[in-house]
PDB file of N, CA, C and O in Angstrom:
ATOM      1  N   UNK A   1       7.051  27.022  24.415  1.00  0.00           N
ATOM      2  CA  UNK A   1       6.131  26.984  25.533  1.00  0.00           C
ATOM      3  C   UNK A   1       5.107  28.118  25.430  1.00  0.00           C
ATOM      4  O   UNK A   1       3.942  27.905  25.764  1.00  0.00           O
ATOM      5  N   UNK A   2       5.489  29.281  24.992  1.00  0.00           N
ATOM      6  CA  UNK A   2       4.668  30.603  25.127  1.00  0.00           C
ATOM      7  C   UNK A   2       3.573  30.689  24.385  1.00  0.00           C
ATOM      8  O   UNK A   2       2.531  31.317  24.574  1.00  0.00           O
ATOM      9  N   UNK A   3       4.056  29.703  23.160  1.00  0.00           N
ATOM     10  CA  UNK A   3       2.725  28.993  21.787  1.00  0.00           C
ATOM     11  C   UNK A   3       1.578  28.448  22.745  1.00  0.00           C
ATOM     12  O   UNK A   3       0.443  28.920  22.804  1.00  0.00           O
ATOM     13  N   UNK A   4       2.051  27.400  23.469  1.00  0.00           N
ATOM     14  CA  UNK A   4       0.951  26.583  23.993  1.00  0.00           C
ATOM     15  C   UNK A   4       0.307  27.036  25.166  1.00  0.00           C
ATOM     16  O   UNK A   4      -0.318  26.216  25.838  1.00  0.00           O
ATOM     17  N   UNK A   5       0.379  28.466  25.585  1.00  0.00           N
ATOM     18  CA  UNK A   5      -0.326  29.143  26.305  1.00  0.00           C
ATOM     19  C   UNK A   5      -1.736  29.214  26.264  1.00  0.00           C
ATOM     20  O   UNK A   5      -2.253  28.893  27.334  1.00  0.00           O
ATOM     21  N   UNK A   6      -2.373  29.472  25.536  1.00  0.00           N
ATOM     22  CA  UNK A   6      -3.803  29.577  25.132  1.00  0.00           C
ATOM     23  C   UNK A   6      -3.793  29.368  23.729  1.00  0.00           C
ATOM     24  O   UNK A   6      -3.150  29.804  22.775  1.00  0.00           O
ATOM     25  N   UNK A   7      -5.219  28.113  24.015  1.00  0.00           N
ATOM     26  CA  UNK A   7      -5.280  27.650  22.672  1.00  0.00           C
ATOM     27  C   UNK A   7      -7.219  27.692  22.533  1.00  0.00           C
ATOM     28  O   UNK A   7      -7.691  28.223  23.539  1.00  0.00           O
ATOM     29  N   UNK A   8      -8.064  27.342  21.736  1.00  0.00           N
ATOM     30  CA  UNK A   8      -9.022  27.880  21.667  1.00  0.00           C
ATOM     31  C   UNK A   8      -9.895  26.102  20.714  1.00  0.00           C
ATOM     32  O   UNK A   8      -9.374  25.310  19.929  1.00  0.00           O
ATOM     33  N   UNK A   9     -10.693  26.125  21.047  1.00  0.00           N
ATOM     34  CA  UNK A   9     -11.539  24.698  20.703  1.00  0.00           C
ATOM     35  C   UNK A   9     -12.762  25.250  19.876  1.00  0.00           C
ATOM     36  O   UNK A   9     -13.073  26.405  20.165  1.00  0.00           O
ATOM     37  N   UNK A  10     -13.291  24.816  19.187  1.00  0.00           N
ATOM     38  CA  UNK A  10     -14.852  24.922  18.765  1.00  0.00           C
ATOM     39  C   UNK A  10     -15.941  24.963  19.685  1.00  0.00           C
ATOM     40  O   UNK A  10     -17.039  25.096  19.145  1.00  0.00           O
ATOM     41  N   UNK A  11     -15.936  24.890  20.828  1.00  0.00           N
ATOM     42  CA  UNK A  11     -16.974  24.430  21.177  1.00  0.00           C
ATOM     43  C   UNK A  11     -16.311  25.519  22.628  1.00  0.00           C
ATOM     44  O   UNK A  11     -16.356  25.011  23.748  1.00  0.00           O
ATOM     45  N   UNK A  12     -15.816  26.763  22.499  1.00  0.00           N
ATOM     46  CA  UNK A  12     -16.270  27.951  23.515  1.00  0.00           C
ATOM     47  C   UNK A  12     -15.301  27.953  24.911  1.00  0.00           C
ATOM     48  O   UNK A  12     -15.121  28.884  25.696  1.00  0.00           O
ATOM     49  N   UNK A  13     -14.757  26.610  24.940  1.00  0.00           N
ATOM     50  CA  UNK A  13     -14.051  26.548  25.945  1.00  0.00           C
ATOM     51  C   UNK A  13     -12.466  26.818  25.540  1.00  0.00           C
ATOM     52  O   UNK A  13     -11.942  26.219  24.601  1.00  0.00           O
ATOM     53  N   UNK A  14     -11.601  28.006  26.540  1.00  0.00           N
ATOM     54  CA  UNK A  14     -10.395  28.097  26.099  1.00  0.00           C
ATOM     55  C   UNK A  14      -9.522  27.694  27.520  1.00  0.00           C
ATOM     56  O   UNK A  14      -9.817  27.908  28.696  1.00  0.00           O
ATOM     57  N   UNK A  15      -8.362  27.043  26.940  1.00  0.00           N
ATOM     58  CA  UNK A  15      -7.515  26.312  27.735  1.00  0.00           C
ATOM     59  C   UNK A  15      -6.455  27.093  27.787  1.00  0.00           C
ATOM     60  O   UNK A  15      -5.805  27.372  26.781  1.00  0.00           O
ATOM     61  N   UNK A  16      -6.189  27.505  28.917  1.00  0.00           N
ATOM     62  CA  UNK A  16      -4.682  27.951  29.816  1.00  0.00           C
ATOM     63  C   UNK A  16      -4.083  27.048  30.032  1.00  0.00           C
ATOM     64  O   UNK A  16      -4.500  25.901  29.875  1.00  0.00           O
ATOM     65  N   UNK A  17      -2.842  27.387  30.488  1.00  0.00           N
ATOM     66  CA  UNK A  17      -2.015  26.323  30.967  1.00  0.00           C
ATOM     67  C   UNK A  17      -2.370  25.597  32.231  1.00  0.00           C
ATOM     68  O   UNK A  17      -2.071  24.455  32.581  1.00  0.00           O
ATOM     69  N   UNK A  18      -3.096  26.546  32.852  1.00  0.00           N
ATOM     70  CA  UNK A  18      -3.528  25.123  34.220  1.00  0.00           C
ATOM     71  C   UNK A  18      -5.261  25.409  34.315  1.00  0.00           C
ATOM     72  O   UNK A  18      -5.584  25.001  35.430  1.00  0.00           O
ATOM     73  N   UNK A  19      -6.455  25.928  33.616  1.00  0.00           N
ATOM     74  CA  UNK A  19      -7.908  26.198  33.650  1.00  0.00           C
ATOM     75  C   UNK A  19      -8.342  26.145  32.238  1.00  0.00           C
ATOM     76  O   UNK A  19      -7.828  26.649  31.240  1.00  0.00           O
ATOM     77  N   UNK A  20      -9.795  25.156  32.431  1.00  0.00           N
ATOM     78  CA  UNK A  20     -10.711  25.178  31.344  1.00  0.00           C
ATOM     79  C   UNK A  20     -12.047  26.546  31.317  1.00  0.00           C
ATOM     80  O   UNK A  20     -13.149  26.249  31.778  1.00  0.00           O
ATOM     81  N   UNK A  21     -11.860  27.712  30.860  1.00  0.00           N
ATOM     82  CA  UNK A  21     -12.516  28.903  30.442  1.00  0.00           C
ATOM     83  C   UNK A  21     -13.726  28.081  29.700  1.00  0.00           C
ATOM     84  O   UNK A  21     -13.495  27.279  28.795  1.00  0.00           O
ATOM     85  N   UNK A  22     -15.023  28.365  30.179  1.00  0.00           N
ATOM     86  CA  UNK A  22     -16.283  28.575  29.211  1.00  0.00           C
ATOM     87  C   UNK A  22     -16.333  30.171  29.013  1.00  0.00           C
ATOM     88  O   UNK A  22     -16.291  31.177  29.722  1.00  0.00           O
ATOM     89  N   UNK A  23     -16.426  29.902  27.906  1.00  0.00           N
ATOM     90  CA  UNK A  23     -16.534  31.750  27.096  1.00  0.00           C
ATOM     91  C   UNK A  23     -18.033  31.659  26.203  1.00  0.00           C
ATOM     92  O   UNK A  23     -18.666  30.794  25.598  1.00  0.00           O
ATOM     93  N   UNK A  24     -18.148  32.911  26.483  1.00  0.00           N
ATOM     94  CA  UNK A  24     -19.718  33.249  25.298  1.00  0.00           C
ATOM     95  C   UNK A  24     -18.896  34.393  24.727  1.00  0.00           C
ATOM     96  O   UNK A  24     -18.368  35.384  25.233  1.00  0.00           O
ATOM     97  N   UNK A  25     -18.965  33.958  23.627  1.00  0.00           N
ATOM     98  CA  UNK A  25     -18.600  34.923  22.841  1.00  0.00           C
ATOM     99  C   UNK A  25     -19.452  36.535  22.840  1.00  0.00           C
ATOM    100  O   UNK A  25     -18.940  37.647  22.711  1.00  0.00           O
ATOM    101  N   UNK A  26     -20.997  36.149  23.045  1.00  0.00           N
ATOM    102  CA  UNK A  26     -22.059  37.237  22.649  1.00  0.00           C
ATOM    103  C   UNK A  26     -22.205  38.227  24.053  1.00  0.00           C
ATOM    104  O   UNK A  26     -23.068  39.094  24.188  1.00  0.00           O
ATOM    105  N   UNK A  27     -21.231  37.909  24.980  1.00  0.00           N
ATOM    106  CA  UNK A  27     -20.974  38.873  25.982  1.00  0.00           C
ATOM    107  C   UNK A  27     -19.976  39.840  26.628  1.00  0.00           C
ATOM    108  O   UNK A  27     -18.896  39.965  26.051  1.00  0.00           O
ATOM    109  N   UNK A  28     -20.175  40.484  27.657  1.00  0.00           N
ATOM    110  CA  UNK A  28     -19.218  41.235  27.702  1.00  0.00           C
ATOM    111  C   UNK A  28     -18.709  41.470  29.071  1.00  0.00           C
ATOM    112  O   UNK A  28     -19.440  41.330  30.052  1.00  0.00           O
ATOM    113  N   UNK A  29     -17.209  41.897  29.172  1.00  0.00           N
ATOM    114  CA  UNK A  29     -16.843  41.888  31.123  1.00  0.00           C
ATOM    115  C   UNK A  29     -16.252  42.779  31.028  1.00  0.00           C
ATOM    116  O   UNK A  29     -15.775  43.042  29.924  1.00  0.00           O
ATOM    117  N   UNK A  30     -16.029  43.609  32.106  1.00  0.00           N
ATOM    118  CA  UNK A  30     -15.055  44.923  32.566  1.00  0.00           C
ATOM    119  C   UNK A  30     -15.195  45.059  33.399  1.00  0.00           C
ATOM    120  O   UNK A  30     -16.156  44.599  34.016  1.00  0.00           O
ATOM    121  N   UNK A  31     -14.233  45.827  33.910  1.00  0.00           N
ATOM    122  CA  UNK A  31     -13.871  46.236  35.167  1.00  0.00           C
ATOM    123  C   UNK A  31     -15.086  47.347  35.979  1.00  0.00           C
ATOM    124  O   UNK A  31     -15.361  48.247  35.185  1.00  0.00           O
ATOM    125  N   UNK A  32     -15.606  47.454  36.885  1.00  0.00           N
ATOM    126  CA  UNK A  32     -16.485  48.405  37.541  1.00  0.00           C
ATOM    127  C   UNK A  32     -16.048  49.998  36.415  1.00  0.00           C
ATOM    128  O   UNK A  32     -15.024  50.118  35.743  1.00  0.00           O
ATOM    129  N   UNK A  33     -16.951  50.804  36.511  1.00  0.00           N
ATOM    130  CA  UNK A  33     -16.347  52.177  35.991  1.00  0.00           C
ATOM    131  C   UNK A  33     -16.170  53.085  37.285  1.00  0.00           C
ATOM    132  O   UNK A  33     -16.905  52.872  38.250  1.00  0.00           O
ATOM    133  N   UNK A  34     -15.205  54.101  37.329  1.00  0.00           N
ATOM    134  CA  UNK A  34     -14.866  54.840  37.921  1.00  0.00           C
ATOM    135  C   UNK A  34     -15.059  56.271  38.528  1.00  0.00           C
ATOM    136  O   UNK A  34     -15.066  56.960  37.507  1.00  0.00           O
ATOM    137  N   UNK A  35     -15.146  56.736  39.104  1.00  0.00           N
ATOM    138  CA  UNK A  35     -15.478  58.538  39.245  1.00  0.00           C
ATOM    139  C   UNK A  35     -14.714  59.056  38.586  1.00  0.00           C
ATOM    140  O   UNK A  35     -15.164  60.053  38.021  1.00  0.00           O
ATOM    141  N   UNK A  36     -13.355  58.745  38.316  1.00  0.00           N
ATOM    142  CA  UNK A  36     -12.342  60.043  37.375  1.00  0.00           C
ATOM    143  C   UNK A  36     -13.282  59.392  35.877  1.00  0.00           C
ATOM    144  O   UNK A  36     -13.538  60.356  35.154  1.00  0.00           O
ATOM    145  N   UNK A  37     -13.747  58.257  35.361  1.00  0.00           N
ATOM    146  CA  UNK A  37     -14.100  57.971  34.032  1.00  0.00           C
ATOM    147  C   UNK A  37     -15.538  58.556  34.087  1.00  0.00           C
ATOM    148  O   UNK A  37     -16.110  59.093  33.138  1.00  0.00           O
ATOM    149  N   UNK A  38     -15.846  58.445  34.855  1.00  0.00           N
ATOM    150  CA  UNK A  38     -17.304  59.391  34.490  1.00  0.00           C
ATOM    151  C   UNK A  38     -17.015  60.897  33.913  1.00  0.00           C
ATOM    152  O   UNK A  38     -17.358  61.479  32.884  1.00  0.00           O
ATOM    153  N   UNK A  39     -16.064  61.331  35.284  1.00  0.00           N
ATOM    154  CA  UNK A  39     -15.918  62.879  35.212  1.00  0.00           C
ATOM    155  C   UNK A  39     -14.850  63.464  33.610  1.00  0.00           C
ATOM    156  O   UNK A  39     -14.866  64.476  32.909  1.00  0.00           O
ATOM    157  N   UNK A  40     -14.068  62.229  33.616  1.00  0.00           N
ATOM    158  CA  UNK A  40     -13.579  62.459  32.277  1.00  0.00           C
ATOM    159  C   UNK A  40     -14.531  62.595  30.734  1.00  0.00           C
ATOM    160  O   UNK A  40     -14.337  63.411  29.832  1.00  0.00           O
ATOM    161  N   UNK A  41     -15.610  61.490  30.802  1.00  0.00           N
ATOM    162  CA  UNK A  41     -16.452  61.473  29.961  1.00  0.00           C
ATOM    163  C   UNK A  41     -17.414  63.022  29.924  1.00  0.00           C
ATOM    164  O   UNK A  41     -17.668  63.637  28.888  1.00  0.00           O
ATOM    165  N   UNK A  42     -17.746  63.339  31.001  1.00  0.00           N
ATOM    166  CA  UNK A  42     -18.676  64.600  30.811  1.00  0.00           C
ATOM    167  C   UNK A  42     -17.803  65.355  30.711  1.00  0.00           C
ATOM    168  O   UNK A  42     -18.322  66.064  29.849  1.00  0.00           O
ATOM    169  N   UNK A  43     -16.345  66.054  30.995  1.00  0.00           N
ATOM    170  CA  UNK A  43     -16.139  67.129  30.866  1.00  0.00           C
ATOM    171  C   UNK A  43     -15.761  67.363  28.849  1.00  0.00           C
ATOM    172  O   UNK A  43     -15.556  68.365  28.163  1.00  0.00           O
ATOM    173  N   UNK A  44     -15.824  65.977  28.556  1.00  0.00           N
ATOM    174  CA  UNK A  44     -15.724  65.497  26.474  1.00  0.00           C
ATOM    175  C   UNK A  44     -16.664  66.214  26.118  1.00  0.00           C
ATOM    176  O   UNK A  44     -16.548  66.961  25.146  1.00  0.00           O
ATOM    177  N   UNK A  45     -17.989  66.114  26.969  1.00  0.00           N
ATOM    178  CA  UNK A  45     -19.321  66.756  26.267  1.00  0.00           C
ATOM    179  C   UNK A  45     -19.547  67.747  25.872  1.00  0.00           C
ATOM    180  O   UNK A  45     -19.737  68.686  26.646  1.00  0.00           O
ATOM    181  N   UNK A  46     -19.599  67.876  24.703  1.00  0.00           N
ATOM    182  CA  UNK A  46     -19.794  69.179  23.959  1.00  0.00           C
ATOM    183  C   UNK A  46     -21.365  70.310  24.814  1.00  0.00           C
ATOM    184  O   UNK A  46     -22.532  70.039  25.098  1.00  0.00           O
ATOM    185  N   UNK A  47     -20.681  71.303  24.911  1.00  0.00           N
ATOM    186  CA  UNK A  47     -20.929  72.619  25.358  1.00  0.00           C
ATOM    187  C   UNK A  47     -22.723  72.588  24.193  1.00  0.00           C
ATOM    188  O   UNK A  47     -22.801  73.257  23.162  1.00  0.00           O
ATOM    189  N   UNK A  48     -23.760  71.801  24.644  1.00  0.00           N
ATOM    190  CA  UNK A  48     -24.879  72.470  23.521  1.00  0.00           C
ATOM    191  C   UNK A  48     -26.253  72.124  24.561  1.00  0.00           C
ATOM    192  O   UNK A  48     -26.406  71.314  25.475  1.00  0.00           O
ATOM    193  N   UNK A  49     -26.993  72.978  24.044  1.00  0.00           N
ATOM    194  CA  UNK A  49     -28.357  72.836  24.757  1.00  0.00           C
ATOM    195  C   UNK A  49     -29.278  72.092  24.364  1.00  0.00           C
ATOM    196  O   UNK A  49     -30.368  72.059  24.936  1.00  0.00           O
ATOM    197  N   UNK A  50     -28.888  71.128  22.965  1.00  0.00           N
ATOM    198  CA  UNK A  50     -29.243  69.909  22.326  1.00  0.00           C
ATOM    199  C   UNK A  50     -29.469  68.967  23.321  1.00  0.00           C
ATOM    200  O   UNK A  50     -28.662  68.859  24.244  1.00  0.00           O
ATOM    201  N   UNK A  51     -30.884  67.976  23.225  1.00  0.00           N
ATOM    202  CA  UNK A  51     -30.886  66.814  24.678  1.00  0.00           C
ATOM    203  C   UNK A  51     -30.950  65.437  23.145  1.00  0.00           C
ATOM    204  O   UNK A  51     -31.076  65.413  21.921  1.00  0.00           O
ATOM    205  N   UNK A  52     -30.808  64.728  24.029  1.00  0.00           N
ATOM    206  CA  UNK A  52     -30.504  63.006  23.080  1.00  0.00           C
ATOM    207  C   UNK A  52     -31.982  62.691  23.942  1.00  0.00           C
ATOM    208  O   UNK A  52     -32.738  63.412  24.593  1.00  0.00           O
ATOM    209  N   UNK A  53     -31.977  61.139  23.566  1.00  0.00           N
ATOM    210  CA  UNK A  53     -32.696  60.739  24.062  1.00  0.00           C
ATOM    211  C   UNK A  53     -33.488  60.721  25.264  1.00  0.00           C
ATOM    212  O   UNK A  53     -34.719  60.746  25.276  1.00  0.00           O
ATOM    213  N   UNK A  54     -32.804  60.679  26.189  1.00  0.00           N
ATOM    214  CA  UNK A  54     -32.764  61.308  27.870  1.00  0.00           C
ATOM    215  C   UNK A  54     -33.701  62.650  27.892  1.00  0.00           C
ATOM    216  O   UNK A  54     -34.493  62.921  28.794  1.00  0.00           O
ATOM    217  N   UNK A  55     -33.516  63.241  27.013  1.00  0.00           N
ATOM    218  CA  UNK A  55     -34.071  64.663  27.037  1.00  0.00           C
ATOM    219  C   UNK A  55     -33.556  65.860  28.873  1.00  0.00           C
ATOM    220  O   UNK A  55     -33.990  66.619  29.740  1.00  0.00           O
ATOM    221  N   UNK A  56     -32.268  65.074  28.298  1.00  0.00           N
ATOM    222  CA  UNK A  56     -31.438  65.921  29.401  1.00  0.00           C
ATOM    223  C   UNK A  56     -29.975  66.963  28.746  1.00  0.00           C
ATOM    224  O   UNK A  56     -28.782  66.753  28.966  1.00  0.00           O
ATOM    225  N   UNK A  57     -30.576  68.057  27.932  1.00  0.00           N
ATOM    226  CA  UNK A  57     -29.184  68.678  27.673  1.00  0.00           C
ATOM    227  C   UNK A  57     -27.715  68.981  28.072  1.00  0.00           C
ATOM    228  O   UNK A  57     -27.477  69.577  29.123  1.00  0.00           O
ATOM    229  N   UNK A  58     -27.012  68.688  27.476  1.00  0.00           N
ATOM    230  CA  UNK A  58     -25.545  68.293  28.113  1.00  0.00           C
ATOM    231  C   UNK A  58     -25.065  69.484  28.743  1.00  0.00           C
ATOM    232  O   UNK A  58     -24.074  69.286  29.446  1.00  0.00           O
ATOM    233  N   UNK A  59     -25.569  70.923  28.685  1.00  0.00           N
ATOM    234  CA  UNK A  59     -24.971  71.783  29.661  1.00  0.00           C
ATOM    235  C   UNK A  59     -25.676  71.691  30.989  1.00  0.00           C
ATOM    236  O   UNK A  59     -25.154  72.030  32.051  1.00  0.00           O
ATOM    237  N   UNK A  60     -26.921  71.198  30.858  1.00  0.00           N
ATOM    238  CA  UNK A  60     -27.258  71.028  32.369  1.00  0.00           C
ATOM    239  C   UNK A  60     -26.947  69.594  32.939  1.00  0.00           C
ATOM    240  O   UNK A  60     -27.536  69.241  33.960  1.00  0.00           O
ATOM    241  N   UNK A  61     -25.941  68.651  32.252  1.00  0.00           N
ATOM    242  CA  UNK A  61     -25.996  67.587  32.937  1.00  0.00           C
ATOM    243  C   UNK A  61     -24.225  67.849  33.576  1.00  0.00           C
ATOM    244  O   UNK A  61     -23.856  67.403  34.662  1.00  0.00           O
ATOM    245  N   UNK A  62     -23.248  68.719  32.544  1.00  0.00           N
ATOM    246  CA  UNK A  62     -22.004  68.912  32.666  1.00  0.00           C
ATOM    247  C   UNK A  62     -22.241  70.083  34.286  1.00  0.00           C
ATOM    248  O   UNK A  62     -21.424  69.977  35.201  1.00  0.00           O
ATOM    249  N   UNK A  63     -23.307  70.999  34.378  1.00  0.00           N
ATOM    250  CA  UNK A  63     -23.577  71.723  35.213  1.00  0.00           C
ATOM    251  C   UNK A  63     -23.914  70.884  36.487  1.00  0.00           C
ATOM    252  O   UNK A  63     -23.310  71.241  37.498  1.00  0.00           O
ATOM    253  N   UNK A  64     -24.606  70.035  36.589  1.00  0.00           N
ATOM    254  CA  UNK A  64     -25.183  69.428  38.016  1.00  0.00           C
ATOM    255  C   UNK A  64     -24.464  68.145  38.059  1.00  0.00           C
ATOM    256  O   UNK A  64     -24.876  67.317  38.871  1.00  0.00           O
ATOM    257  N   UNK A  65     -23.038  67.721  37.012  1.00  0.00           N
ATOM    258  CA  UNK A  65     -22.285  66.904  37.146  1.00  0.00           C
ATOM    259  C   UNK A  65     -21.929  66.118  38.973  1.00  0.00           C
ATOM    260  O   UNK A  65     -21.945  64.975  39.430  1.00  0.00           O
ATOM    261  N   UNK A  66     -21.600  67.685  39.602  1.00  0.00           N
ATOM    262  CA  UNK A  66     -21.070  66.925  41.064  1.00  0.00           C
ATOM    263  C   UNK A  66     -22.137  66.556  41.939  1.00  0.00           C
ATOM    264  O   UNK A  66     -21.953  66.041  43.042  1.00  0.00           O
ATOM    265  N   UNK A  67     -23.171  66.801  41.482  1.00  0.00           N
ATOM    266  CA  UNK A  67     -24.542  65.945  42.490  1.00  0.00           C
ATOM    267  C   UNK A  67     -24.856  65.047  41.635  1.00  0.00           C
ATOM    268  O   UNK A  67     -26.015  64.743  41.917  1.00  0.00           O
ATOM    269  N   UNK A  68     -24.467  64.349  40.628  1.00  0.00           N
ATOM    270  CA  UNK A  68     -25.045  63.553  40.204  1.00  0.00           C
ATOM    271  C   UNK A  68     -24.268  62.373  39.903  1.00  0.00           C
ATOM    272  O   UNK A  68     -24.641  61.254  39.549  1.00  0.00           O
ATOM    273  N   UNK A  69     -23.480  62.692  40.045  1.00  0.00           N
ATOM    274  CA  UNK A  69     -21.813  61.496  39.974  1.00  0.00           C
ATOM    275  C   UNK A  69     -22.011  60.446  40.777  1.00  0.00           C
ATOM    276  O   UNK A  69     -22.131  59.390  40.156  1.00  0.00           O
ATOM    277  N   UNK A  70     -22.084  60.367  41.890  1.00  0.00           N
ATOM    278  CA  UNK A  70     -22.249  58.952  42.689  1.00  0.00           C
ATOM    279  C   UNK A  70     -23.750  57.759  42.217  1.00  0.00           C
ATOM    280  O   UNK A  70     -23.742  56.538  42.061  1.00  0.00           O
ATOM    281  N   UNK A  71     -24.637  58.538  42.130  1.00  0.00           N
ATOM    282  CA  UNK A  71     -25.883  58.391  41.721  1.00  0.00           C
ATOM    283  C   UNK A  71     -25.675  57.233  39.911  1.00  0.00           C
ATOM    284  O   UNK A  71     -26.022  56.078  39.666  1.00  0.00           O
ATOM    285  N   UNK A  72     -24.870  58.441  38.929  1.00  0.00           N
ATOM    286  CA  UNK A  72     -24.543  57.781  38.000  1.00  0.00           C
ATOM    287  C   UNK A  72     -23.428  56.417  37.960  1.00  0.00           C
ATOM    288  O   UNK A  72     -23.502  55.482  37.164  1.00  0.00           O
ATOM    289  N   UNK A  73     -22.393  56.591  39.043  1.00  0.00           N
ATOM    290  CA  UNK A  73     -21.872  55.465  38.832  1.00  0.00           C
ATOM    291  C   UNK A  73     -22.348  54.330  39.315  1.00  0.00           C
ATOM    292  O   UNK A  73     -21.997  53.287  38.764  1.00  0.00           O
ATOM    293  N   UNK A  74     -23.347  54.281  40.572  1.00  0.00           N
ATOM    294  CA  UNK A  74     -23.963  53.121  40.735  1.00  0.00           C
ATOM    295  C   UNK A  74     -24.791  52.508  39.712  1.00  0.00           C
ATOM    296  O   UNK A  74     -24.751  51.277  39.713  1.00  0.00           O
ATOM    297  N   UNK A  75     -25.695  53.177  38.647  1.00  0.00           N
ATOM    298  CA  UNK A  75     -26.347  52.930  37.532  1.00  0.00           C
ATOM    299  C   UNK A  75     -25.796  52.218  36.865  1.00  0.00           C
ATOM    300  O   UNK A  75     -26.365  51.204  36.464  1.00  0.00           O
ATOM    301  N   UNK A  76     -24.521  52.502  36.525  1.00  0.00           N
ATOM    302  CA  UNK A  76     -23.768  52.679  35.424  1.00  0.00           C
ATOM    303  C   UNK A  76     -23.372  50.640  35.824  1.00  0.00           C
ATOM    304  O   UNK A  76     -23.663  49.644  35.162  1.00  0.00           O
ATOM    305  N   UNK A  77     -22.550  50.798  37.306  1.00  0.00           N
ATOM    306  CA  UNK A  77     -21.754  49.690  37.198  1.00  0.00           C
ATOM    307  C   UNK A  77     -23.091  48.189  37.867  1.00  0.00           C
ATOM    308  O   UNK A  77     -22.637  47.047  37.950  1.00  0.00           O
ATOM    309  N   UNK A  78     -24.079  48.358  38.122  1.00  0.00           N
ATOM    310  CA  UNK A  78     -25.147  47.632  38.371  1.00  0.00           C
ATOM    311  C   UNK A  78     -25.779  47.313  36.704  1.00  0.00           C
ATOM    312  O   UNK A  78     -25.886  46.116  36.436  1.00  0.00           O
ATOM    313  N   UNK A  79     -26.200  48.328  35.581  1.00  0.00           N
ATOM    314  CA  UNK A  79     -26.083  47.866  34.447  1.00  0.00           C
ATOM    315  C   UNK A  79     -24.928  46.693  34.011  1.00  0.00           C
ATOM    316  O   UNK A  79     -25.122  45.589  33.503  1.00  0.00           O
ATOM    317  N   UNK A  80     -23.822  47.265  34.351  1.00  0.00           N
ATOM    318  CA  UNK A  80     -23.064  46.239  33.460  1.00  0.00           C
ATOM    319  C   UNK A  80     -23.613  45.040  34.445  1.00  0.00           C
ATOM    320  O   UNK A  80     -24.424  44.245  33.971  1.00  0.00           O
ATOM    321  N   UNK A  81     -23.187  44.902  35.794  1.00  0.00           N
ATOM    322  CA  UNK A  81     -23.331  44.043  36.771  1.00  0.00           C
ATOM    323  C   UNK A  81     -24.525  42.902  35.911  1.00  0.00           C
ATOM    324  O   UNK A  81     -24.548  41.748  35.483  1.00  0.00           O
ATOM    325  N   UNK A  82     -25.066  43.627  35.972  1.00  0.00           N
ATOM    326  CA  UNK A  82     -26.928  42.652  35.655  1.00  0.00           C
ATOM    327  C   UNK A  82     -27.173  43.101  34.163  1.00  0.00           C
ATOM    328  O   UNK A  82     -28.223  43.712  33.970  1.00  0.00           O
ATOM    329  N   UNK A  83     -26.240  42.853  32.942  1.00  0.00           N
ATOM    330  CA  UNK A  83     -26.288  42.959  31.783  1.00  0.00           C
ATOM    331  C   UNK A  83     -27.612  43.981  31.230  1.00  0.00           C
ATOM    332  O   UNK A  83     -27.440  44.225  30.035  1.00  0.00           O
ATOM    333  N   UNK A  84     -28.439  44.410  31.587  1.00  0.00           N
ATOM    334  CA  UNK A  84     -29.495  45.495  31.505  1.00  0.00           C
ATOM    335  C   UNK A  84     -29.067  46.761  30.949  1.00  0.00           C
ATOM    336  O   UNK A  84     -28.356  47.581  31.530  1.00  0.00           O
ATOM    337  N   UNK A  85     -29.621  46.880  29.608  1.00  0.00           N
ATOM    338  CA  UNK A  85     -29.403  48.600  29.103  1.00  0.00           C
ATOM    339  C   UNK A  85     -30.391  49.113  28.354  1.00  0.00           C
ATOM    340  O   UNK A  85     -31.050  48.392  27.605  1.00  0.00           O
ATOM    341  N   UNK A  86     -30.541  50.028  28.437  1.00  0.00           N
ATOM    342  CA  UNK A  86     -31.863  50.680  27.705  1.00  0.00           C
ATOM    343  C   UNK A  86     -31.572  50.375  26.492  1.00  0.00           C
ATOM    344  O   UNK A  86     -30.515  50.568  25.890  1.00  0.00           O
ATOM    345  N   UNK A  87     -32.490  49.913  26.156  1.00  0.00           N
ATOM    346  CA  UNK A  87     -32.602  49.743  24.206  1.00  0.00           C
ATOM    347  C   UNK A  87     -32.124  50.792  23.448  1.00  0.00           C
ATOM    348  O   UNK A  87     -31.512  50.482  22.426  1.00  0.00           O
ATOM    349  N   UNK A  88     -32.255  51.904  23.697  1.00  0.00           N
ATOM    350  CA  UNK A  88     -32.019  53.111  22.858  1.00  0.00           C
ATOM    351  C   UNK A  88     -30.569  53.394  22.781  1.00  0.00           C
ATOM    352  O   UNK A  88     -30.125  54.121  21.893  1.00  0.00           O
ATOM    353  N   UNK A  89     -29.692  52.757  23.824  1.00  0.00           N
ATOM    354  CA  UNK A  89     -27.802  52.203  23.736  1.00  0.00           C
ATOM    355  C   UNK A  89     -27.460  51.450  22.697  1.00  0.00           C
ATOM    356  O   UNK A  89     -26.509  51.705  21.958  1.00  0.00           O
ATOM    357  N   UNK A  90     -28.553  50.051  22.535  1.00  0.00           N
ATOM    358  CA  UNK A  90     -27.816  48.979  21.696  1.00  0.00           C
ATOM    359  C   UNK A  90     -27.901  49.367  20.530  1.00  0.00           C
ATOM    360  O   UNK A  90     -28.787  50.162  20.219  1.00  0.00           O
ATOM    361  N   UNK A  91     -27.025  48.908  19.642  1.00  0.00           N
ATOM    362  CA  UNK A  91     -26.273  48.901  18.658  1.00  0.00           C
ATOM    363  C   UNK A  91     -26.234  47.759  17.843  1.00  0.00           C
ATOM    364  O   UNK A  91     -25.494  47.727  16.860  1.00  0.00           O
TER     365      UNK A  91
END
C-alpha cells in the first residue's frame, strides 16, 4: 500500500491516494519566513564593511538589525508571496 502512495505521470499531475496535484516543476513554495530566521541569518554575517549589491555594509545592517526586522520580513515573505525578486538574486 505505502508503494502506491504517490505516483507521478508525464504530464505534471501527481496522484495521492485521495487528490489530483498540478505541479510546475519551474516553481517554488515555502512556508512564510520568520523573525528568529531572519535574526539567525544576520547574526551568520560576517563582521566586514564590504557592501554587495545593496550597497548596504553588513556591519551597519547587523547594527540597525532591530529596526529593521519587521520591515524586512514583510519584503521578504510578499516576495515569495508574489514570486518577484530582484534580478541580481537569480541564479
Amino acid at each position: 500500500m505505502c508503494n502506491n502512495i504517490l505516483n507521478t505521470n508525464n504530464n505534471n499531475v501527481m496522484m495521492t491516494s485521495q487528490f489530483e496535484l498540478n505541479t510546475c516543476p519551474s516553481s517554488m513554495f515555502g512556508p512564510p519566513i520568520s523573525e528568529t530566521e531572519i535574526i539567525y541569518s544576520i547574526k551568520r554575517i560576517k563582521n566586514k564593511f564590504a557592501s554587495g549589491f545593496d550597497e548596504i555594509p553588513a556591519v551597519l545592517l547587523k547594527h540597525c538589525s532591530h529596526l529593521i526586522l519587521k520591515p524586512l520580513i514583510h519584503i521578504f515573505n510578499l516576495s515569495l508571496k508574489l514570486g518577484i525578486y530582484p534580478d541580481q538574486l537569480k541564479i
